[in-house]
N, C-alpha and C positions, 0 to 999 in steps of 0.2 A: 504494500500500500504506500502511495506517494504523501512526503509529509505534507502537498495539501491539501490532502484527500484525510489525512488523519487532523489536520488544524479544522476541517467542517466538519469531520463527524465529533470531536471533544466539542467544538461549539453547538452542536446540535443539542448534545446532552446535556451542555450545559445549561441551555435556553430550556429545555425541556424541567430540567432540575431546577431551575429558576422558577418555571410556571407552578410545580408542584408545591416549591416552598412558599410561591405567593398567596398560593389559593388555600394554603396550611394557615398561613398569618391571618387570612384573612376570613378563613372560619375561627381561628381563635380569638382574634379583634371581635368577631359577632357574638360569641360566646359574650366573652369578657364585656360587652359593652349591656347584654342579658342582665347579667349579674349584678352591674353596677345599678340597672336602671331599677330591676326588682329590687333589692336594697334601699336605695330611694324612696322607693314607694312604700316597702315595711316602716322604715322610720319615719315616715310621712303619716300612717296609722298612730303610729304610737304620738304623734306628736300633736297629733290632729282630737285624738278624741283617749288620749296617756289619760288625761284627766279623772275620765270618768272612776277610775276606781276610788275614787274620795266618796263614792255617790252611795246610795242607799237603795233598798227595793223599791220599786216602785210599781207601776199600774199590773196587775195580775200578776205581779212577781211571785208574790206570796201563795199564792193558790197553785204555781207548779212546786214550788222548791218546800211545799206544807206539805206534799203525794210524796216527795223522794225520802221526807223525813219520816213516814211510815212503814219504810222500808229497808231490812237489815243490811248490814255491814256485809253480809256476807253469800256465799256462794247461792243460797236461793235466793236472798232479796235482789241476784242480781236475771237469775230466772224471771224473778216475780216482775223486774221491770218490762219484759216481752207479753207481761200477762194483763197491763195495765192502759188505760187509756189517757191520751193525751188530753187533759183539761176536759174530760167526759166528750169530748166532740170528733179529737182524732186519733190516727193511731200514730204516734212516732215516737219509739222505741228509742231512737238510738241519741233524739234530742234527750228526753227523762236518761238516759246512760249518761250523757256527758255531764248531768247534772249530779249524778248518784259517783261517778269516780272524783270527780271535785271533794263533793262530802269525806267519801271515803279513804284519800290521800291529805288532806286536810285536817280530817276530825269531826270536822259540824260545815252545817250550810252557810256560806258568808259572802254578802253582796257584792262585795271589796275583790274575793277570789275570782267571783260567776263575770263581775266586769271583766275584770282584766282577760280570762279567757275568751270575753267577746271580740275584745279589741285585738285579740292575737290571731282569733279566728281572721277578723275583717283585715289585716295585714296582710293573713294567706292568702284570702279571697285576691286580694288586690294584684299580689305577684301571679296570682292563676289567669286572672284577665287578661295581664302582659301576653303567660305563654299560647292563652288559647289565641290571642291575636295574631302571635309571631307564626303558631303554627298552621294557622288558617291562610295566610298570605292570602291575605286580604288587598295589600297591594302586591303588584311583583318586584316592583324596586322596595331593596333592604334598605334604604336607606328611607324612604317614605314609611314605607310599614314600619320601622323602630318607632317615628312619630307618630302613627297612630297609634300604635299599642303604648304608647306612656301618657301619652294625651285623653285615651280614653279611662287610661286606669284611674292616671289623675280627679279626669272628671269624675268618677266614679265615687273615688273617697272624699271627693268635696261637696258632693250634693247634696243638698238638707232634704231630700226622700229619704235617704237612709239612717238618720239620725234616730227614728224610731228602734230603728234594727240592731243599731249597736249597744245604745244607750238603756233601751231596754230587755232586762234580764232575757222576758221569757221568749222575745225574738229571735231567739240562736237559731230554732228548728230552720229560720230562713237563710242565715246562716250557714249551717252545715248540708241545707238542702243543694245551695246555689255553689257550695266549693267541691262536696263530692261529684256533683253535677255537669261542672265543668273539668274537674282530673275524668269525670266516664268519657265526653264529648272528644277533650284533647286523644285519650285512647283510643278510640274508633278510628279519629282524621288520622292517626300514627297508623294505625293496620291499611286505612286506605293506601296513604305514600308511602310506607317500610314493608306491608304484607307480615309484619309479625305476630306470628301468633297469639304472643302471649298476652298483647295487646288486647284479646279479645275476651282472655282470662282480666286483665285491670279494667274494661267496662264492664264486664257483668258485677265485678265488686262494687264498683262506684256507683257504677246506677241504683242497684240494690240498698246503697247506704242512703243517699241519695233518697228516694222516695220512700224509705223507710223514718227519716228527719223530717221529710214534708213533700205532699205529693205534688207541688209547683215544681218540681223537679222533670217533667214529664218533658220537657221542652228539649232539655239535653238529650233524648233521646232522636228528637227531630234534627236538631242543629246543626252534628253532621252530615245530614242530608243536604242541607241549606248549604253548607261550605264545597263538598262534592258538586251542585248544581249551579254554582255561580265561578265556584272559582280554580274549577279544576276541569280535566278534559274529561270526556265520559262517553259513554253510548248505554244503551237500553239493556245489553247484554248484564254489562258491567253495574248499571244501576241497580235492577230486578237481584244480581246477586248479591248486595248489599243488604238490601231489604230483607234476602230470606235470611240473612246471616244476623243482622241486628231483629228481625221480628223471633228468631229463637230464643236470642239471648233473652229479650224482653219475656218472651214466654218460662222460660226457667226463671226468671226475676220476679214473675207474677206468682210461679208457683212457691218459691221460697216465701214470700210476702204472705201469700195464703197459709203455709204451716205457720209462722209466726201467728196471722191474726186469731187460726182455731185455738191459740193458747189464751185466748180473751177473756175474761172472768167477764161473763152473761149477766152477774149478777147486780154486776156496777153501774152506777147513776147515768146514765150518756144522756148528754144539752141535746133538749128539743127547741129547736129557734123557734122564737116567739113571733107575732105582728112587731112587736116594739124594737126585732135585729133589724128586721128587714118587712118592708108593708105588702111587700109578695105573697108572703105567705098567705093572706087573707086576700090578695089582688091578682091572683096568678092569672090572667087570659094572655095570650100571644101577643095581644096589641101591647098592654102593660110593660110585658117582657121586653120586646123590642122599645120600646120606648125607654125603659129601664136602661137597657142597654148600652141605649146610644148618650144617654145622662152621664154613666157612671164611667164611658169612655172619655166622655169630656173633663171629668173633675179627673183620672189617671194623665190625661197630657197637662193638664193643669199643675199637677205636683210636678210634672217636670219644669215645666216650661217657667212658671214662679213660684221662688224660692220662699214661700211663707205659705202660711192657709192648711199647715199640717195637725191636727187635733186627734186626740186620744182614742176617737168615735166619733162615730155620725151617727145611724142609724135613723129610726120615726122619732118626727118630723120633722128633722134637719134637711134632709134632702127628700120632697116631695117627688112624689111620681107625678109627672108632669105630660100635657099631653103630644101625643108623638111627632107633632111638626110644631114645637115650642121654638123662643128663639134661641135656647140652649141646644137643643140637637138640631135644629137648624144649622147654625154655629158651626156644631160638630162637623156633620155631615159635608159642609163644603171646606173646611178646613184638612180632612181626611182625603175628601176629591184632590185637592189644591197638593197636598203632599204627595199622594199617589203621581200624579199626574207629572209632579216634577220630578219622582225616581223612576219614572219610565221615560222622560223624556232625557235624563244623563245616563239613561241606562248602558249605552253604547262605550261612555266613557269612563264612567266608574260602576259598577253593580254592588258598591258599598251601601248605598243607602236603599235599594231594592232587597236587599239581604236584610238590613236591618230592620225597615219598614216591616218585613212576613217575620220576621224574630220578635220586634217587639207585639204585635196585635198576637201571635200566636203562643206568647208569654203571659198575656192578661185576658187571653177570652174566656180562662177558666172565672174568673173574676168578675164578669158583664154582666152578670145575672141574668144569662139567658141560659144556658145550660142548665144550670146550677143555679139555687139562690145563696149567696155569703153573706154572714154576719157582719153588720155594722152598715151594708150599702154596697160603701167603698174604703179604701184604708190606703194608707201610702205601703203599709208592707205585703198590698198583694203586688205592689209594683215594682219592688225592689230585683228580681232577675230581669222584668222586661225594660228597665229604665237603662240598660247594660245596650240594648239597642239604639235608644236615645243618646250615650255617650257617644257610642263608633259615631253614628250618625253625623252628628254635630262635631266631634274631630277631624272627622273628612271633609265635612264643610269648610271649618276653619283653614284644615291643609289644603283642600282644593281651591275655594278662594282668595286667598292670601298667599298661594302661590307658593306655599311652605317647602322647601325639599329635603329637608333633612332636622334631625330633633337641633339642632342649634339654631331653626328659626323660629322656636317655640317660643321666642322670648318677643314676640309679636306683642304690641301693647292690648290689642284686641282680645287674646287670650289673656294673657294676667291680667284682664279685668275681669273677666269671664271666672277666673278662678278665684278670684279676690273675692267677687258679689256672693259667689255659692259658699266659698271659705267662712265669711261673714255670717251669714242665715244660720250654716250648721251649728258653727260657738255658739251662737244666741238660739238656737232652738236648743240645745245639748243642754245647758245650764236650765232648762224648764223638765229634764227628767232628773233630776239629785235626787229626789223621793215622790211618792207619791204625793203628798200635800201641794209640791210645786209643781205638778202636771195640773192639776186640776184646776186650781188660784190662775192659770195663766193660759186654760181653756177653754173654763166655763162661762167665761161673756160671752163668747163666741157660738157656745153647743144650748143655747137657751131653750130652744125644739127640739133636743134630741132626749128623749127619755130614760136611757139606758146609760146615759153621761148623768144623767142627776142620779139616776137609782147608785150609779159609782162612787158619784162624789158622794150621795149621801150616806150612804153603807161606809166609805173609809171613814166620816167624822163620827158617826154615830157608835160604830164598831171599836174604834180606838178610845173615842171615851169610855164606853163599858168597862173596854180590857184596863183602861188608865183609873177607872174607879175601883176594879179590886186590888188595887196597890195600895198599901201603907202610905199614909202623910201624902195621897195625892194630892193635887192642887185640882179643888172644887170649881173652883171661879174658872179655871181652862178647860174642865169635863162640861160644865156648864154652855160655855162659850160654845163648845163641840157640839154640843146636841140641840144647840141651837140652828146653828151651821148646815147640820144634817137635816133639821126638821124643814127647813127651808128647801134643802133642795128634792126631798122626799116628797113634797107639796106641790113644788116646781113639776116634776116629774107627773104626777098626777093631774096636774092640769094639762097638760100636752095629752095623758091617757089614761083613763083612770082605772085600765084592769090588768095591769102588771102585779104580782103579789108581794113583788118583793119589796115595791112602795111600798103595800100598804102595812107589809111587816114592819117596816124601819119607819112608819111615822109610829107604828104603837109602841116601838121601841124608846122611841123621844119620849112619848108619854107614861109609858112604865115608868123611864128614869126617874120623873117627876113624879111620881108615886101616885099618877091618876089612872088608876088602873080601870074603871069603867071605859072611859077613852081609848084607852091602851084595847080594849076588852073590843070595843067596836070595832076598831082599827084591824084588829089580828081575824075578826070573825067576819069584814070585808073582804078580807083577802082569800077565808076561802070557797064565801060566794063566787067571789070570779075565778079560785082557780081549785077546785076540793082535792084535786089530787098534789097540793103542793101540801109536802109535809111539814117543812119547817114553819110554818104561820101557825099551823093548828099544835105543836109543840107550845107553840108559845099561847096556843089561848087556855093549853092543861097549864102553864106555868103560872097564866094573868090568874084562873080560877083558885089554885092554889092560895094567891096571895090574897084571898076574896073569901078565902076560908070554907068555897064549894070545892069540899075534898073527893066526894062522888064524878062533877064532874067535870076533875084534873085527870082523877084514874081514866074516866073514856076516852080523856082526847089521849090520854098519853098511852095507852092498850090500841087507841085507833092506830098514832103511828107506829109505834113497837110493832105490831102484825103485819106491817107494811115495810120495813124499811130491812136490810138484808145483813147489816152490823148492829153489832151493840153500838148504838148513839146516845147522842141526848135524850131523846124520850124517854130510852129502857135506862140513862142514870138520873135522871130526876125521877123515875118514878121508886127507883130503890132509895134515894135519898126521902122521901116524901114517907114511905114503909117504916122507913129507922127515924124520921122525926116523930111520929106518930106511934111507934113501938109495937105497931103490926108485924108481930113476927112470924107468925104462920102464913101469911100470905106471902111476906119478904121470899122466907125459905122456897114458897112455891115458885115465884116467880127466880128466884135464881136458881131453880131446880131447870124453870123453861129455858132459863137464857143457854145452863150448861149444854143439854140437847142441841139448842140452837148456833149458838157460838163456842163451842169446846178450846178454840184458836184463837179467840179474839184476844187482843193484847190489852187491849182495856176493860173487857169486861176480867179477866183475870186477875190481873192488877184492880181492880172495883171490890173484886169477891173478897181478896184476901184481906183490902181495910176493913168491909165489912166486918166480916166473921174475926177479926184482930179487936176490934173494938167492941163487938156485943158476942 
């Protein structure tokens, strides 16, 4: 070989070896620059919403984290939480488990711990955004898609829609629905582009945890689709075998779900929505529905679009059903034209926001109340995965717009105002969940028609004074204060509708305290005219009769609920408390002779028996 012949072939290899190490640097640079920008965003969480672990429970915190603390330390309380229902309405197992290893690794249930694991959650969430964007190559220049994907995560952790979700305890389910959701989603789109198998094994786990946390999670199962169909190459062939390979998975995911749900204790309370969640229930026709609809579509673009107007509930009659060409779905309707209309018409140039546009409506339609009717109307956290739509969206805009090409011209003044305004709203909405008392004081001007926001508010004032009157050296003049507080919005409540029961519990509650127990006596036996199968009102009209000195008939009401209720509760311990003030001991005996047969397990009636029988 002639040495010019060997000087072009070393410089061939060398050029060769050149490209190799360049295209090495330069997946390592995309790595490395991954890492930095998730980092970013984790410390972005912490810094954004660190705070919250100073805070306290607040709205329904108590009522999950009261279910975990009746359940043991140990290997079957942790069975027993697959046997349990979530807040009596759903099933999610593995939200009540995150709650029960807190306790468990911990010691006891503590607000301070449950935050901070929110905020560690919503940190993950935020880095899963990044990679689900990077790996959907949403654009095909890396250098745009890096901007999108921090731009959108960004928007994500500043928007005051999700202040609910972090801030409050018992929002994790959405939480861990929306992070296992997107590791199943990123899976799939991996099997799509790598063909690896095992990828097929990490969605079915994810999915499975995933709507086992909260079934809004159903979306991630479609998503992949969405990214296959917009932004990858495909044929019919190829699609149909995706389908039967994700519609299996799904079928094995539904059958796991199903052995979990037959572990369900039958026995247990499950919420019947009332008129006063939602005015469907009593208004169901087709027109309603749709009209409903297109109402509760418009207050979901609303939370996005302005950054305030976020309240604890809605429900009857904050938000009226309205008739179906109002100028609110009016509104709607061409505003939805108007956006449609403009992601078909860039279609050719970017298929970002036609992706987004079918992600976000197919993220909240469980939510419209046409399917389905949901408690409360509407809520910002049924919008919390599809608002994920709305960030891409609007970061594309800004990148396509503003002519963005790369993340160092995110420093557009246009965006850090945009991040500044929503930055703003969150801190100041944040600081209204510290506890319960501050949600409410800084809701309730606003929730004047909603009946289920007074029966709330008035239940925390009236319930916490109780608890703050059997304390030692309380302060009278602040239980006072409270039952004041409560009676007012118990009232409130009742003029908006006046056959809710749990009004009319918690006005005779105020008038118990007051030791007007005739009052009190009306109030509890209003309640269960309008509702006879609610047991706790008629508990309390054996209690009011008690204090009335009709001992006859305390025993009925309280034998009423006793035969009806499936634990030893309050009834069956007032009515053994009412046996041993009175020195009735052969009936005492009998009836804890019933309870044994009935409750052999119960932990408090156990613990009941043995003060009992210790003290007489």
């Amino acid at each position: 070989m002639s040495s010019s012949r060997q000087r072009k072939e070393v410089k061939k290899i060398d050029t060769v070896q050149s490209k190799v190490v360049d295209t090495s640097n330069k997946k390592n640079s995309f790595i490395g620059i991954n890492l930095t920008n998730k980092l970013i965003l984790f410390v972005c969480a912490l810094l954004l919403y660190g705070w919250t672990y100073q805070f306290d429970y607040a709205i329904d915190d108590k009522f999950i984290t009261s279910s975990i603390n009746n359940i043991d330390n140990t290997f079957e309380g942790f069975l027993a939480i697959f046997k349990t229902w979530f807040a009596g309405a759903d099933y999610r197992p593995i939200s009540f488990l995150s709650f029960w290893l807190e306790r468990k690794f911990h010691g006891s249930a503590n607000p301070h711990i449950s935050h901070i694991v929110n905020v560690f959650l919503f940190a993950l969430l935020l880095c899963k955004i990044y990679d689900f964007i990077i790996i959907s190559k949403l654009y095909s220049n890396k250098d745009k898609l890096i901007a999108l994907a921090i731009l959108s995560s960004f928007l994500f952790a500043v928007h005051p829609n999700h202040v609910s979700i972090v801030a409050n305890i018992k929002a994790r389910d959405n939480l861990l629905s929306m992070l296992f959701g997107l590791y199943a989603a990123i899976a799939f789109i991996k099997f799509i582009d790598f063909k690896k198998k095992i990828s097929l094994l990490t969605f079915l786990i994810f999915i499975t945890l995933a709507l086992l946390s909260k079934k809004d999670a159903y979306i991630f199962i479609i998503t992949p689709f969405l990214v296959l169909f917009f932004f990858r190459e495909f044929d019919k062939k190829r699609i149909l075998k995706y389908v039967a390979i994700i519609s299996f998975l799904v079928i094995i995911t539904l059958i796991i779900i199903s052995a979990f749900t037959s572990l369900l204790n039958q026995d247990e309370y499950i919420f019947k929505m009332g008129f006063d969640e939602n005015p469907l229930i009593a208004n169901n026709t087709i027109v309603n529905r749709i009209a409903y609809s297109i109402t509760s579509l418009f207050y979901y673009i609303k939370f996005l679009v302005v950054p305030f107007g976020y309240y604890f509930f809605f429900g009857y009659d904050q938000i009226k059903i309205s008739g179906l060409f109002s100028i609110i779905n009016i509104t709607t309707i061409i505003a939805i034209v108007l956006i449609f209309y403009f992601c078909i018409k860039a279609y050719s140039k970017n298929k970002i926001y036609i992706f987004s546009f079918i992600f976000f409506f197919l993220s909240i339609v469980y939510a419209l109340n046409f399917f389905i009717v949901v408690a409360g109307i509407v809520m910002d956290k049924y919008n919390f995965i599809a608002s994920l739509g709305f960030c891409i969206a609007l970061s594309a805009l800004c990148i396509d717009y503003l002519k963005l090409e790369s993340i160092k011209q995110l420093k557009n003044p246009v965006i850090i105002s945009v991040l500044i305004i929503y930055t703003f709203f969150t801190i100041y909405r944040t600081k209204d969940w510290k506890n319960s008392f501050s949600v409410i004081e800084k809701d309730m001007p606003y929730l004047t028609q909603s009946v289920n926001a007074n029966r709330m508010a008035s239940g925390l004032y009236i319930n916490t004074a109780l608890d703050e009157e059997l304390q030692p050296n309380h302060n009278k003049n602040r239980t006072d204060s409270l039952i004041g507080i409560g009676q007012k919005y118990a009232e409130n409540g009742l003029n908006v509708y006046n056959k809710v029961p749990d009004l009319w519990e918690l006005l005779g509650l105020s008038y118990f305290y007051k030791k007007d127990f005739n009052t009190a006596l009306s109030c509890f036996l209003k309640g269960k005219e309008v509702d006879s199968t609610y047991l706790s009102g008629q508990n309390y009209i054996g209690y009011t009769y008690w204090q009335l000195n009709k001992i006859d008939s305390a025993i009925y009401y309280f034998k009423y609920v006793i035969d009806r209720e499936p634990v030893f509760y309050y009834s069956a311990n007032n009515l053994v408390n009412l046996y041993v003030q009175y020195n009735r001991r052969k009936e005492l005996d009998s009836l804890m002779e019933t309870f044994q047969n009935r409750f052999p397990d119960d932990k408090w009636y156990n613990r009941r028996k043995e003060e009992v029988y210790k003290w007489h």
